[in-house]
PDB file of N, CA, C, O and CB in Angstrom:
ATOM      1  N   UNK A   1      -1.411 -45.374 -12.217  1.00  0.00           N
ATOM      2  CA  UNK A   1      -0.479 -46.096 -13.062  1.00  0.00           C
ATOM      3  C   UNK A   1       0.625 -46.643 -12.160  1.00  0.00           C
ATOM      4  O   UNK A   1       1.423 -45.897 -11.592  1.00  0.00           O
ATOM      5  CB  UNK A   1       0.102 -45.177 -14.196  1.00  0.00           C
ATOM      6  N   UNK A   2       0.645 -48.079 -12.041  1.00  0.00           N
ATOM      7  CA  UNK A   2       1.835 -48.232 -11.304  1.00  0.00           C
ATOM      8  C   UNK A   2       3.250 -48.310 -11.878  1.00  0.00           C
ATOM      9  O   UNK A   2       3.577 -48.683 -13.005  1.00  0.00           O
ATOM     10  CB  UNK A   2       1.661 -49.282 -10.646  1.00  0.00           C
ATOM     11  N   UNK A   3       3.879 -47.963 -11.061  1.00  0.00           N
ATOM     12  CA  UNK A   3       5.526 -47.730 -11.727  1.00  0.00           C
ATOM     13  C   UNK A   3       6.672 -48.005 -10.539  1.00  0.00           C
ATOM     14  O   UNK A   3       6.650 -47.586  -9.381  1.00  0.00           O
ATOM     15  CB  UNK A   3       5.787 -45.864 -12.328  1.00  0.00           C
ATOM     16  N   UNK A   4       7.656 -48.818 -11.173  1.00  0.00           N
ATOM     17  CA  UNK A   4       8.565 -49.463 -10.486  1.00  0.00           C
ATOM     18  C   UNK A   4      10.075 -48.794 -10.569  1.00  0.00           C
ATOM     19  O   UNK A   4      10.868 -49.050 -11.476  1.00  0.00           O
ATOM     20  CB  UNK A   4       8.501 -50.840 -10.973  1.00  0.00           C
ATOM     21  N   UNK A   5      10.319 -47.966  -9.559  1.00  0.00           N
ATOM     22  CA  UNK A   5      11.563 -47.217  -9.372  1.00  0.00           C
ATOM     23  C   UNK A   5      12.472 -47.617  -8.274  1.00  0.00           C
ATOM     24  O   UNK A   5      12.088 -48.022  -7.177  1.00  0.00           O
ATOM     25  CB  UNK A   5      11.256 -45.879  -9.173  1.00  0.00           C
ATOM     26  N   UNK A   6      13.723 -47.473  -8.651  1.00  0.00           N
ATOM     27  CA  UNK A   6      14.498 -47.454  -7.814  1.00  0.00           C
ATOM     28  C   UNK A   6      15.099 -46.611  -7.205  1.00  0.00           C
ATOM     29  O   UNK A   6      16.186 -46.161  -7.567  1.00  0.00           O
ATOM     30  CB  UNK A   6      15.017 -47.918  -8.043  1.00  0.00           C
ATOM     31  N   UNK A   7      14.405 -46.224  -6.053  1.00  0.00           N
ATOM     32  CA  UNK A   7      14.843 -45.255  -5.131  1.00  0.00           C
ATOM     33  C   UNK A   7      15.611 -45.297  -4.285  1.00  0.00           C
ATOM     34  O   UNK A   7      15.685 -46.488  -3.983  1.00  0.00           O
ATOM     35  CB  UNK A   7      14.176 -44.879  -4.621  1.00  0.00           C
ATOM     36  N   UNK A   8      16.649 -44.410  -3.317  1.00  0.00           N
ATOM     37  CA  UNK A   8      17.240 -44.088  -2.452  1.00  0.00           C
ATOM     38  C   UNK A   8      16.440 -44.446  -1.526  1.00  0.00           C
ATOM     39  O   UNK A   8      15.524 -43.701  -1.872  1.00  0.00           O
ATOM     40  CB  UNK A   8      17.653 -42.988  -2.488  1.00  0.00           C
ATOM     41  N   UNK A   9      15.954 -45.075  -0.463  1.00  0.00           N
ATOM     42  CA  UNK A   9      15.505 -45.362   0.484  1.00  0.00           C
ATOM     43  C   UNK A   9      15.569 -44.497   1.684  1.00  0.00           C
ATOM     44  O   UNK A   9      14.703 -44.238   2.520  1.00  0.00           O
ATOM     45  CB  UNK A   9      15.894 -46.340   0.588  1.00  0.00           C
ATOM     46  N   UNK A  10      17.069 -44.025   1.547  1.00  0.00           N
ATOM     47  CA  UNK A  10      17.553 -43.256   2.671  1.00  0.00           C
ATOM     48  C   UNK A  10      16.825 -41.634   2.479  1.00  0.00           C
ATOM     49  O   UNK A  10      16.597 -40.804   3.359  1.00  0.00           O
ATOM     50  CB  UNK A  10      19.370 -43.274   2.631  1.00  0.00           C
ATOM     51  N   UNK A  11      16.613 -41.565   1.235  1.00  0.00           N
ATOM     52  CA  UNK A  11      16.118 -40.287   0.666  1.00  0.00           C
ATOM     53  C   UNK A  11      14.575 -39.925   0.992  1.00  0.00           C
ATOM     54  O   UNK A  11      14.075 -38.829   1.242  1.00  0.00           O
ATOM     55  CB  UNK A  11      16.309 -40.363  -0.878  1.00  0.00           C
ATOM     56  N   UNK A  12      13.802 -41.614   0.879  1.00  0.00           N
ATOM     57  CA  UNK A  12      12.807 -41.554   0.552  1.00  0.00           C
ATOM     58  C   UNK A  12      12.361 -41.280   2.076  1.00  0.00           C
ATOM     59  O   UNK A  12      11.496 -40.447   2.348  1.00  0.00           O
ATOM     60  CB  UNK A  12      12.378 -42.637  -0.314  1.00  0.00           C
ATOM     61  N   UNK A  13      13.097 -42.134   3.148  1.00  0.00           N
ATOM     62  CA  UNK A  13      12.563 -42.615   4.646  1.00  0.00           C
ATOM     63  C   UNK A  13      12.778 -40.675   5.131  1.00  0.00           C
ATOM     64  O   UNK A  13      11.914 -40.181   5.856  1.00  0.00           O
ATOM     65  CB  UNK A  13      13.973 -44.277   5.777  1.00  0.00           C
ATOM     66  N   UNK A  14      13.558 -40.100   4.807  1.00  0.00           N
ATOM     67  CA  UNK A  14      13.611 -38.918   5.410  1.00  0.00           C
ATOM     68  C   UNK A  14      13.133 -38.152   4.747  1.00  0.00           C
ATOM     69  O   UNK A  14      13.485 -37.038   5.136  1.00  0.00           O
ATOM     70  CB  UNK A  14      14.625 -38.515   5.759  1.00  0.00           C
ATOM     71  N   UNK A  15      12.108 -38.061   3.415  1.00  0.00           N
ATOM     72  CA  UNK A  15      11.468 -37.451   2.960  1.00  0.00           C
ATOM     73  C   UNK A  15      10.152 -37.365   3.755  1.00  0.00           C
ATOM     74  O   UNK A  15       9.631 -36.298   4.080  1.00  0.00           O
ATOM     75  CB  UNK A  15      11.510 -37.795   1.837  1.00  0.00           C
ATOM     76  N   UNK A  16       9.616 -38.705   4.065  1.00  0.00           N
ATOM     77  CA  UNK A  16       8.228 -39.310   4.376  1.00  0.00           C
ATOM     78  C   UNK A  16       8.293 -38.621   5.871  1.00  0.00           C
ATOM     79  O   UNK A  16       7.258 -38.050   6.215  1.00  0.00           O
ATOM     80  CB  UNK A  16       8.058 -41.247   4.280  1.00  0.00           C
ATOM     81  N   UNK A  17       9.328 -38.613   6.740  1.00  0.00           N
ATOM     82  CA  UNK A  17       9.565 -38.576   7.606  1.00  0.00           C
ATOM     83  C   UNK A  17       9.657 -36.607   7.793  1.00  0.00           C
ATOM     84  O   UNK A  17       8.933 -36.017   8.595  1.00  0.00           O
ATOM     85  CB  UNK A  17      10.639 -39.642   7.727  1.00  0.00           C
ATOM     86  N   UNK A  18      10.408 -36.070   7.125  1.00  0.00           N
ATOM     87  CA  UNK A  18      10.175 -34.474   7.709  1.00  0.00           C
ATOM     88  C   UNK A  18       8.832 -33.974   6.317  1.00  0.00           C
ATOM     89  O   UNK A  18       8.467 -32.800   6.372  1.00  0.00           O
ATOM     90  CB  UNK A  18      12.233 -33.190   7.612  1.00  0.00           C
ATOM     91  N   UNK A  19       8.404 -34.575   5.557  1.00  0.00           N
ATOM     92  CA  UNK A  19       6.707 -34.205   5.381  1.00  0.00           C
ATOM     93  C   UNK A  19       6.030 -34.768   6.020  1.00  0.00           C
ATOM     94  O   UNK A  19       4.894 -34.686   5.554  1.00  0.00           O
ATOM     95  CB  UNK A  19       6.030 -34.391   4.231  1.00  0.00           C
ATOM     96  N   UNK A  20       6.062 -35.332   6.872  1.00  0.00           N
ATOM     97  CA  UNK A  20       4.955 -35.731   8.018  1.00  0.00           C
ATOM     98  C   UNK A  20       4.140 -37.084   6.917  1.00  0.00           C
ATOM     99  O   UNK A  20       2.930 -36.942   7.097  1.00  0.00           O
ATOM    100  CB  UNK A  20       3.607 -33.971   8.581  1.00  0.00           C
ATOM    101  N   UNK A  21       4.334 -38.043   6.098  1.00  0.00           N
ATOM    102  CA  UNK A  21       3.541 -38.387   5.035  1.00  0.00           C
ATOM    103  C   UNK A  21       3.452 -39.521   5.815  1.00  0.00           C
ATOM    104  O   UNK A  21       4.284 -39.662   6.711  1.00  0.00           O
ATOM    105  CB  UNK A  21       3.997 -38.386   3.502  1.00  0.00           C
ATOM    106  N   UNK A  22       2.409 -40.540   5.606  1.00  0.00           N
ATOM    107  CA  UNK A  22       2.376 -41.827   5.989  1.00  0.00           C
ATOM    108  C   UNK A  22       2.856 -43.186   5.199  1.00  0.00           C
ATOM    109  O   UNK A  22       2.981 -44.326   5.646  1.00  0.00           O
ATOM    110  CB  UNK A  22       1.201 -41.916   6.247  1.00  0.00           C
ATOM    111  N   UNK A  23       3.125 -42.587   3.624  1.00  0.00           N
ATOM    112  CA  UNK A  23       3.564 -43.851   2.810  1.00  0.00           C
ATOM    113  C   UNK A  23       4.948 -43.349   2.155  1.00  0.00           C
ATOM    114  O   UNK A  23       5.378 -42.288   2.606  1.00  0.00           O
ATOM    115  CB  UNK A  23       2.345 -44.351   1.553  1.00  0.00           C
ATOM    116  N   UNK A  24       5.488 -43.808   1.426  1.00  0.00           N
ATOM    117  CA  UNK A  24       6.327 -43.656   0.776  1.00  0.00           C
ATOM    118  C   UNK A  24       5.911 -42.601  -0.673  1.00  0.00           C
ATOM    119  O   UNK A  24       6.376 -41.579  -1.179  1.00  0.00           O
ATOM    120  CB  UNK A  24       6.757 -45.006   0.639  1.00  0.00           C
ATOM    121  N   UNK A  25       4.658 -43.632  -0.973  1.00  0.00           N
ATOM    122  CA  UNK A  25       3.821 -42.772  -2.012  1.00  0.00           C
ATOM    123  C   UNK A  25       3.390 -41.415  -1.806  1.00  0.00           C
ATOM    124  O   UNK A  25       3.472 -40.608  -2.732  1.00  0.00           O
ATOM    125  CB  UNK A  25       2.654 -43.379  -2.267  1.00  0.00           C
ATOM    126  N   UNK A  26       3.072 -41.185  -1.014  1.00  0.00           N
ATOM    127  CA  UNK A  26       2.806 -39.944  -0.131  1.00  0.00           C
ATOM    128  C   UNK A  26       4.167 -39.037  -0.397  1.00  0.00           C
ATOM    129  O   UNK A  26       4.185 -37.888  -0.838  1.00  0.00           O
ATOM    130  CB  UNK A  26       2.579 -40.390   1.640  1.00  0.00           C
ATOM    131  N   UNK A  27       4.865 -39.539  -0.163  1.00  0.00           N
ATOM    132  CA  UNK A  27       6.222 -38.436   0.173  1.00  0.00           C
ATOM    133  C   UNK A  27       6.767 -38.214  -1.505  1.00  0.00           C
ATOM    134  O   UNK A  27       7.439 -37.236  -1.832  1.00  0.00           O
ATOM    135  CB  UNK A  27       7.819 -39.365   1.446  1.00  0.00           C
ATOM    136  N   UNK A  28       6.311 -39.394  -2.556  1.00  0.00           N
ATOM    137  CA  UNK A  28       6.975 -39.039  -3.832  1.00  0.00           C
ATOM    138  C   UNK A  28       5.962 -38.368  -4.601  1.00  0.00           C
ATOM    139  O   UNK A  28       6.303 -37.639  -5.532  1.00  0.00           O
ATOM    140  CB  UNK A  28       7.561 -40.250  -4.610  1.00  0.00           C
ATOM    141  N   UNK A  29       4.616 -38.559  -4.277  1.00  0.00           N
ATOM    142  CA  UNK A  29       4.009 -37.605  -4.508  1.00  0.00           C
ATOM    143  C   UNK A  29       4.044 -36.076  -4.364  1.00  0.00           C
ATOM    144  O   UNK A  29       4.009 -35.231  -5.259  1.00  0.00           O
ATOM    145  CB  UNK A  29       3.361 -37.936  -4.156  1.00  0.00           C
ATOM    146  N   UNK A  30       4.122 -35.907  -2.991  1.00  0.00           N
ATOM    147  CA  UNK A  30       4.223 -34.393  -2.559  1.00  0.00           C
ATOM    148  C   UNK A  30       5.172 -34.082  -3.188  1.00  0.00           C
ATOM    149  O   UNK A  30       4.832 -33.108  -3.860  1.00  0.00           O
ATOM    150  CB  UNK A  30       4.401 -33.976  -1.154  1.00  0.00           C
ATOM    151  N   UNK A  31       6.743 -34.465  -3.487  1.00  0.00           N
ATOM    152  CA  UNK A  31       7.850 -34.313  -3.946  1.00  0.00           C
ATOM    153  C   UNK A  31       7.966 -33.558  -5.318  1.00  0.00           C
ATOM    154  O   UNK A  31       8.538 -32.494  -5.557  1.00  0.00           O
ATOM    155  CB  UNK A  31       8.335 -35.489  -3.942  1.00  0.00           C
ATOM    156  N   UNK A  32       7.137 -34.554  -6.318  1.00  0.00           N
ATOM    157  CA  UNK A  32       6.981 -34.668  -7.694  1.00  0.00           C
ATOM    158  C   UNK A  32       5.742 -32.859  -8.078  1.00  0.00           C
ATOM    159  O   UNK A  32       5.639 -32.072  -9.019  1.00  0.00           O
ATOM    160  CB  UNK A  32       6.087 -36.670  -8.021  1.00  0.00           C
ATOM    161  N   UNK A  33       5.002 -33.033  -6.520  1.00  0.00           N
ATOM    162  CA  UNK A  33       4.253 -31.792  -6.805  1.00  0.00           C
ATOM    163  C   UNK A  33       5.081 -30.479  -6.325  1.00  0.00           C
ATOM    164  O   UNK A  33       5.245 -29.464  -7.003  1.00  0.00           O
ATOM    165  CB  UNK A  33       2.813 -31.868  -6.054  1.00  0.00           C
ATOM    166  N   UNK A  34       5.451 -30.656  -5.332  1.00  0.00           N
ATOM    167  CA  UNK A  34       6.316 -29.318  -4.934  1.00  0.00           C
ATOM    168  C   UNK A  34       7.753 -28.895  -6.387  1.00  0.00           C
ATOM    169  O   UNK A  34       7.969 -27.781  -6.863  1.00  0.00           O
ATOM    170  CB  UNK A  34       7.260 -29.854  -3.014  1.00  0.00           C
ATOM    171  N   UNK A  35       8.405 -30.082  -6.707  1.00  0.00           N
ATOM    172  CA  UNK A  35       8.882 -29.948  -8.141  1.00  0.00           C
ATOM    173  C   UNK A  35       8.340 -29.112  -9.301  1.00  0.00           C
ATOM    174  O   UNK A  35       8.875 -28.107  -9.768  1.00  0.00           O
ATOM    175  CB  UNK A  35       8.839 -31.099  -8.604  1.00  0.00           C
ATOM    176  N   UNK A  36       7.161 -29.697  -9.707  1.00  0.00           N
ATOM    177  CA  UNK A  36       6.683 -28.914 -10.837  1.00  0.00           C
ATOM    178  C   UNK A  36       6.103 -27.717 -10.151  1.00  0.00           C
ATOM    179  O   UNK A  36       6.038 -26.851 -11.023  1.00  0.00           O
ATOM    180  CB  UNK A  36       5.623 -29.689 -11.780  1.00  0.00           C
ATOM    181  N   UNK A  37       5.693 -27.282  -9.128  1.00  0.00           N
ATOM    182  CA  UNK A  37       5.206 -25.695  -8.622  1.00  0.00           C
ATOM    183  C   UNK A  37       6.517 -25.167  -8.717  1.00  0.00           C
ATOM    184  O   UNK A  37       6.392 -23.943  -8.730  1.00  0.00           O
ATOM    185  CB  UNK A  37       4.464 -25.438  -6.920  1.00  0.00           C
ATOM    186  N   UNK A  38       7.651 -25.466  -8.787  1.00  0.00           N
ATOM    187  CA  UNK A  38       8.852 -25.070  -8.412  1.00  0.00           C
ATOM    188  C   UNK A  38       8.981 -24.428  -9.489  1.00  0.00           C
ATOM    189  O   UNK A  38       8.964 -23.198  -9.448  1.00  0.00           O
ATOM    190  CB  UNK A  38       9.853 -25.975  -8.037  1.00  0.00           C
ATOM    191  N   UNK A  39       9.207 -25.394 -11.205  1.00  0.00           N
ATOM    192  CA  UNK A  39       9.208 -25.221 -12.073  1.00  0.00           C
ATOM    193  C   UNK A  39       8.744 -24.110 -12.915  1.00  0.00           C
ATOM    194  O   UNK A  39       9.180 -23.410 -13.830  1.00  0.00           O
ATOM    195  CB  UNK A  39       8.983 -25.958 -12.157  1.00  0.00           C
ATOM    196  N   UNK A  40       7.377 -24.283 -12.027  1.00  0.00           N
ATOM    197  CA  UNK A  40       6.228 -23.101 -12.839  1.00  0.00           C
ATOM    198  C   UNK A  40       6.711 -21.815 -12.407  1.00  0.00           C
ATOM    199  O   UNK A  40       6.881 -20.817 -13.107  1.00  0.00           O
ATOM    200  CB  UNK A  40       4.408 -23.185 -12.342  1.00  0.00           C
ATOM    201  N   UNK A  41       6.954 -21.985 -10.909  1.00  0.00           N
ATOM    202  CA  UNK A  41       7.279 -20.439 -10.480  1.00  0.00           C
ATOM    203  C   UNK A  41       8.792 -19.954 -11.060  1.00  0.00           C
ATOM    204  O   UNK A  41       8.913 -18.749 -11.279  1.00  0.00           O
ATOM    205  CB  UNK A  41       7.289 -20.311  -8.652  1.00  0.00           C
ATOM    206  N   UNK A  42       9.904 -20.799 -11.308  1.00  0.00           N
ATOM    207  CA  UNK A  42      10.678 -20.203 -12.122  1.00  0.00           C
ATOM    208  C   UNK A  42      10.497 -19.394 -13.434  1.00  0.00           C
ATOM    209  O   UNK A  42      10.766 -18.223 -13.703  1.00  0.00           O
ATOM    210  CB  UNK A  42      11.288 -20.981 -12.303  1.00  0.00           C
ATOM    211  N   UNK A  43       9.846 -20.596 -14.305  1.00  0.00           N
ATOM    212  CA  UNK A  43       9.458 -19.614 -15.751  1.00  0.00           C
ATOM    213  C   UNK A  43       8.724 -18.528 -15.426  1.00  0.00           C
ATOM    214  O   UNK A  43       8.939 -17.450 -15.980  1.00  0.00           O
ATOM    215  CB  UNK A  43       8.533 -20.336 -16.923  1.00  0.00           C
ATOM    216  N   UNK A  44       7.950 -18.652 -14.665  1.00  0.00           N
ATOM    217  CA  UNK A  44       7.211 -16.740 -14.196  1.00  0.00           C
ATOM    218  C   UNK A  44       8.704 -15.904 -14.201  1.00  0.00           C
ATOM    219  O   UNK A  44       8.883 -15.201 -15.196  1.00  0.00           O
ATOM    220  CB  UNK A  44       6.220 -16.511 -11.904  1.00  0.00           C
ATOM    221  N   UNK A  45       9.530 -15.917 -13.417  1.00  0.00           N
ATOM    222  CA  UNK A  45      10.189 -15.160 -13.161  1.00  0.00           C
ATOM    223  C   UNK A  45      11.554 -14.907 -14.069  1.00  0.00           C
ATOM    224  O   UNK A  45      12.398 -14.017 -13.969  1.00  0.00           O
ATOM    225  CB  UNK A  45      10.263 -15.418 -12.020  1.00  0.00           C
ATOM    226  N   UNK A  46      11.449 -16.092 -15.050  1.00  0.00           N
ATOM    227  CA  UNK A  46      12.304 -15.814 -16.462  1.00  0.00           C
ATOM    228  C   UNK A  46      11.202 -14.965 -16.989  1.00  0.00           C
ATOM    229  O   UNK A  46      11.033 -15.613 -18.022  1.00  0.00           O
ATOM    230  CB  UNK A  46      12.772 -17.283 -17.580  1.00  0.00           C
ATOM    231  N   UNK A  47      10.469 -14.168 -17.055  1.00  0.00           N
ATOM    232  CA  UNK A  47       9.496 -13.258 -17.594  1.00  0.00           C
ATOM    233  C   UNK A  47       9.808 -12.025 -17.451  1.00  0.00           C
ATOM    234  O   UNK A  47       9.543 -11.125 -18.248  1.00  0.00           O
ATOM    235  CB  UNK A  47       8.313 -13.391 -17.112  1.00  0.00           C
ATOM    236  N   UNK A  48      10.616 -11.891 -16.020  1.00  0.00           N
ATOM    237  CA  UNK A  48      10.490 -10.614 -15.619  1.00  0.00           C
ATOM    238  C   UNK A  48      11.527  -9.989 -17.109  1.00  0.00           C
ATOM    239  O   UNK A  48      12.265 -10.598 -17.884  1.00  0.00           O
ATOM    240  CB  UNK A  48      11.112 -10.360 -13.767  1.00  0.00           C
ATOM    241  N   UNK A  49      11.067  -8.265 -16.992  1.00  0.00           N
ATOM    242  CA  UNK A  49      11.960  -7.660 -18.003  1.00  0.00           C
ATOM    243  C   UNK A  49      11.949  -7.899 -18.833  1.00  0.00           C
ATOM    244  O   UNK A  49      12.991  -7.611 -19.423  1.00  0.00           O
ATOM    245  CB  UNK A  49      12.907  -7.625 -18.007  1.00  0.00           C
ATOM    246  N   UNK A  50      10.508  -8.847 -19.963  1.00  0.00           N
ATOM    247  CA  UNK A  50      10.790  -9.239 -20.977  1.00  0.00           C
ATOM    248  C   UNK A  50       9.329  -8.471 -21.541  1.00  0.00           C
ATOM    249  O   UNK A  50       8.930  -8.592 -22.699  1.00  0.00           O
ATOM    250  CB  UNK A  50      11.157 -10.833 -21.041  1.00  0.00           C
ATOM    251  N   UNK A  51       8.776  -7.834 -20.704  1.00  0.00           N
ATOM    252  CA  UNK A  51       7.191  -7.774 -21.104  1.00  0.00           C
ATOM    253  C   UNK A  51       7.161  -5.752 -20.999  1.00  0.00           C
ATOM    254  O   UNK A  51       7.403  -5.228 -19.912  1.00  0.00           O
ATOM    255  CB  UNK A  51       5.833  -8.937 -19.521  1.00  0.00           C
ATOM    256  N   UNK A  52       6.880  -4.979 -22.096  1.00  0.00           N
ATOM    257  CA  UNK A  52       6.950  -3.737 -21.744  1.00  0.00           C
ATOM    258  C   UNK A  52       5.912  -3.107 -21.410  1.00  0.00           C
ATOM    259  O   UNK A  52       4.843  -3.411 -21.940  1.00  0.00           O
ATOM    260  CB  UNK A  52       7.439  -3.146 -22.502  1.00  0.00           C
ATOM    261  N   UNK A  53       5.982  -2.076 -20.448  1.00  0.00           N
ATOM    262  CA  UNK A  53       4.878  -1.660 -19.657  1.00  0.00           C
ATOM    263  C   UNK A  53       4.798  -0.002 -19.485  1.00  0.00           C
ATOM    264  O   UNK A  53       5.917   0.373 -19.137  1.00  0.00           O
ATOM    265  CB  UNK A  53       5.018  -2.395 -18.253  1.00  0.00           C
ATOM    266  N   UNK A  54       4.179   0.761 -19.564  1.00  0.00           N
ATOM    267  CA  UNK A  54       3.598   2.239 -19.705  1.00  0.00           C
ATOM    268  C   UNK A  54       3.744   2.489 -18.045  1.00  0.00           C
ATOM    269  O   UNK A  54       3.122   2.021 -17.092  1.00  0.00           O
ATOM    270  CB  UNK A  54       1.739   2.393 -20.471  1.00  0.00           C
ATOM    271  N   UNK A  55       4.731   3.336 -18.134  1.00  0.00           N
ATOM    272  CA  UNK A  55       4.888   4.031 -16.729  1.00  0.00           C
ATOM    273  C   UNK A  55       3.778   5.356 -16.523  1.00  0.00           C
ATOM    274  O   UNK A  55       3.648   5.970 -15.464  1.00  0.00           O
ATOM    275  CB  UNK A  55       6.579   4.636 -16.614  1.00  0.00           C
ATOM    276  N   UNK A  56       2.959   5.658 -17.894  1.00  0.00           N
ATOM    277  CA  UNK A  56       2.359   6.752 -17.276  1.00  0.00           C
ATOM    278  C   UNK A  56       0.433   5.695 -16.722  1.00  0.00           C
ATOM    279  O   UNK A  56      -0.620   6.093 -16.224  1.00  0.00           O
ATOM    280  CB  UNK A  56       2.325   8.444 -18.821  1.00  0.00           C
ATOM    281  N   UNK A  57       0.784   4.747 -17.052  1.00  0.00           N
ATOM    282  CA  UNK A  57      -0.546   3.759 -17.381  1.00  0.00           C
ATOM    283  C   UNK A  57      -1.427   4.296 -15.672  1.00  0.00           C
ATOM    284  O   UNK A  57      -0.706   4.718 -14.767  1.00  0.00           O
ATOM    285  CB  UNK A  57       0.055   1.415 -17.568  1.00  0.00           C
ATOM    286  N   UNK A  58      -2.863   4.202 -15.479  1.00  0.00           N
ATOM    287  CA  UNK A  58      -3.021   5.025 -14.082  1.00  0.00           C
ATOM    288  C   UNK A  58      -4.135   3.918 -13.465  1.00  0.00           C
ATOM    289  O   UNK A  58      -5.310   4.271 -13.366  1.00  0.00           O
ATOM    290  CB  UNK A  58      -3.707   6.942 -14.259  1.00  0.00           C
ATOM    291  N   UNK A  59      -3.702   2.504 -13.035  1.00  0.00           N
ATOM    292  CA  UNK A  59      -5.052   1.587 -13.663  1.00  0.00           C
ATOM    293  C   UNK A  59      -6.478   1.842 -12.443  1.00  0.00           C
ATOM    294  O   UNK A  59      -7.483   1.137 -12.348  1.00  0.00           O
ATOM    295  CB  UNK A  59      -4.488  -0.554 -13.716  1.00  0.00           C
ATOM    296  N   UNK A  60      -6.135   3.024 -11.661  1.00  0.00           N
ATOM    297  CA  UNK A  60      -7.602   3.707 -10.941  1.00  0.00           C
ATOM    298  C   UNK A  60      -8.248   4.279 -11.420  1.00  0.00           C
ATOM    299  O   UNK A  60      -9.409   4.279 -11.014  1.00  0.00           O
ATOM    300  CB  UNK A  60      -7.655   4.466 -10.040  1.00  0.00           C
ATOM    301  N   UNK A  61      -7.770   5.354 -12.911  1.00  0.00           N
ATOM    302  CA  UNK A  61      -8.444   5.474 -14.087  1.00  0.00           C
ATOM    303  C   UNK A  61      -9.033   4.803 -15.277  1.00  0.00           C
ATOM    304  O   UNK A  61      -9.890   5.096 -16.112  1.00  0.00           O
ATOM    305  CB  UNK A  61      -7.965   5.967 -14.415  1.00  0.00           C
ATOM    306  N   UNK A  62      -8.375   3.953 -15.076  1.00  0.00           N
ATOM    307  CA  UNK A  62      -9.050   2.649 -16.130  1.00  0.00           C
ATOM    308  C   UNK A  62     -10.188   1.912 -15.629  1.00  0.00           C
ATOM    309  O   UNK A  62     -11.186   1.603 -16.279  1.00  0.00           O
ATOM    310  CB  UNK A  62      -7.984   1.410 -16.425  1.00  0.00           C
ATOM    311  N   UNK A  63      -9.880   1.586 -14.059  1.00  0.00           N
ATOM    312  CA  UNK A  63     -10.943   0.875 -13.366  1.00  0.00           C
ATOM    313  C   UNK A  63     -12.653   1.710 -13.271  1.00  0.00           C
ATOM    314  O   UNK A  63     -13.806   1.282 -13.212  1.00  0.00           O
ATOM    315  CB  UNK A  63     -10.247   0.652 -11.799  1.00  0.00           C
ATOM    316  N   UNK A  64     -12.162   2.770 -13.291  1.00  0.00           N
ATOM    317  CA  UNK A  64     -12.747   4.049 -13.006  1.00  0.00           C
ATOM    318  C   UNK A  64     -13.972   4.159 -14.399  1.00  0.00           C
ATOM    319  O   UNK A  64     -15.203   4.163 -14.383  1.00  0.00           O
ATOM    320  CB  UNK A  64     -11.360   5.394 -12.967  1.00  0.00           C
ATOM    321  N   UNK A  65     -13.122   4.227 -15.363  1.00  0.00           N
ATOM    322  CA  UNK A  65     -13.877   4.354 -16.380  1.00  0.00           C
ATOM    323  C   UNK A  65     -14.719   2.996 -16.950  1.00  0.00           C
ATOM    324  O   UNK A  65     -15.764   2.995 -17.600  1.00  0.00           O
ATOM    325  CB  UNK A  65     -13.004   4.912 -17.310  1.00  0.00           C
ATOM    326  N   UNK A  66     -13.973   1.926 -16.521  1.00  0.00           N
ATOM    327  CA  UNK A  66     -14.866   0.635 -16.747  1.00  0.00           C
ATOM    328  C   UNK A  66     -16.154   0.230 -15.993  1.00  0.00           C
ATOM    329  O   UNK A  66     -16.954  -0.668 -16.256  1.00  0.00           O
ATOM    330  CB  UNK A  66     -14.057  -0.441 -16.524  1.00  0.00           C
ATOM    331  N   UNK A  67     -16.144   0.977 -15.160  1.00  0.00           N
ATOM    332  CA  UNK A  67     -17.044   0.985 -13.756  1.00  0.00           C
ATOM    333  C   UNK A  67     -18.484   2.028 -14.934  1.00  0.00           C
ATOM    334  O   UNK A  67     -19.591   1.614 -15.277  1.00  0.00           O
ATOM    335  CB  UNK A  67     -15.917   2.222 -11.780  1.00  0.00           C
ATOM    336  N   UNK A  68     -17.835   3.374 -15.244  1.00  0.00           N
ATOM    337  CA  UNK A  68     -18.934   4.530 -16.572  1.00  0.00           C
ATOM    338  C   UNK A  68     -19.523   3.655 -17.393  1.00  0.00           C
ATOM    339  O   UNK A  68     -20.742   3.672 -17.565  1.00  0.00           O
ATOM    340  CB  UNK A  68     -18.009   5.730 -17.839  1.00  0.00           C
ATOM    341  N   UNK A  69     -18.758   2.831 -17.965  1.00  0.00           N
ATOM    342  CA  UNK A  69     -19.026   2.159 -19.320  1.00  0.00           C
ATOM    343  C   UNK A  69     -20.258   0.530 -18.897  1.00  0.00           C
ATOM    344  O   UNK A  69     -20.952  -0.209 -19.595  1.00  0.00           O
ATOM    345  CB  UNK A  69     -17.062   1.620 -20.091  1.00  0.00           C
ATOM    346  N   UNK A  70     -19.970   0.622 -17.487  1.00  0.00           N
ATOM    347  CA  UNK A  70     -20.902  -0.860 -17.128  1.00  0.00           C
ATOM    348  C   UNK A  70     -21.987  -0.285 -16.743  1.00  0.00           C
ATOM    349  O   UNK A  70     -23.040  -0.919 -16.692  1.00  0.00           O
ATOM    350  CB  UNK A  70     -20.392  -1.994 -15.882  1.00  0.00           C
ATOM    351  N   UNK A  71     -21.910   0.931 -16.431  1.00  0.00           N
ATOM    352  CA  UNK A  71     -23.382   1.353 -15.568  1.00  0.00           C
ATOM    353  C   UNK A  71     -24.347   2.227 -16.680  1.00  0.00           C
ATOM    354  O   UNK A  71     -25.504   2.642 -16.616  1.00  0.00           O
ATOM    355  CB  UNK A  71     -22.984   2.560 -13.964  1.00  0.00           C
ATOM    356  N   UNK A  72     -23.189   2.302 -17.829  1.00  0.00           N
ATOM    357  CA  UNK A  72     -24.798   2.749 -19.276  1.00  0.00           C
ATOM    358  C   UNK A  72     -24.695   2.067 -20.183  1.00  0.00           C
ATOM    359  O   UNK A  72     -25.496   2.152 -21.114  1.00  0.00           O
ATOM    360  CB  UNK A  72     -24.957   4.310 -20.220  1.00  0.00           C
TER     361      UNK A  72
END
């Protein structure tokens, strides 16, 4: 899809330039992707402390027993 932005130039030339990229496209690409991984890995970590979990839980016993239950 092409799309017509007005960019910082100065932003863009030293973007392209310390990602090693060869186009401009290149560098707003990588940009736009390292952004949303960014994104994603935040909301993971708005998670923490929100999810409750069994301190006696033993999951080498669980694995253990799933291992009994596959082999009859």
């Amino acid at each position: 899809m092409a799309t017509n932005l007005a960019l910082d130039d100065r932003l863009i030339e030293e973007a392209r330039r310390i990602g090693h990229h060869g186009t401009k496209k290149e560098a707003v690409t990588a940009a736009l992707d390292e952004y949303i991984r960014r994104r994603k890995q935040v909301r993971v970590l708005d998670l923490f402390d929100t999810v409750d979990y069994d301190r006696e839980y033993d999951h080498r016993r669980a694995r253990q027993s799933d291992r009994i239950e596959q082999e009859s």
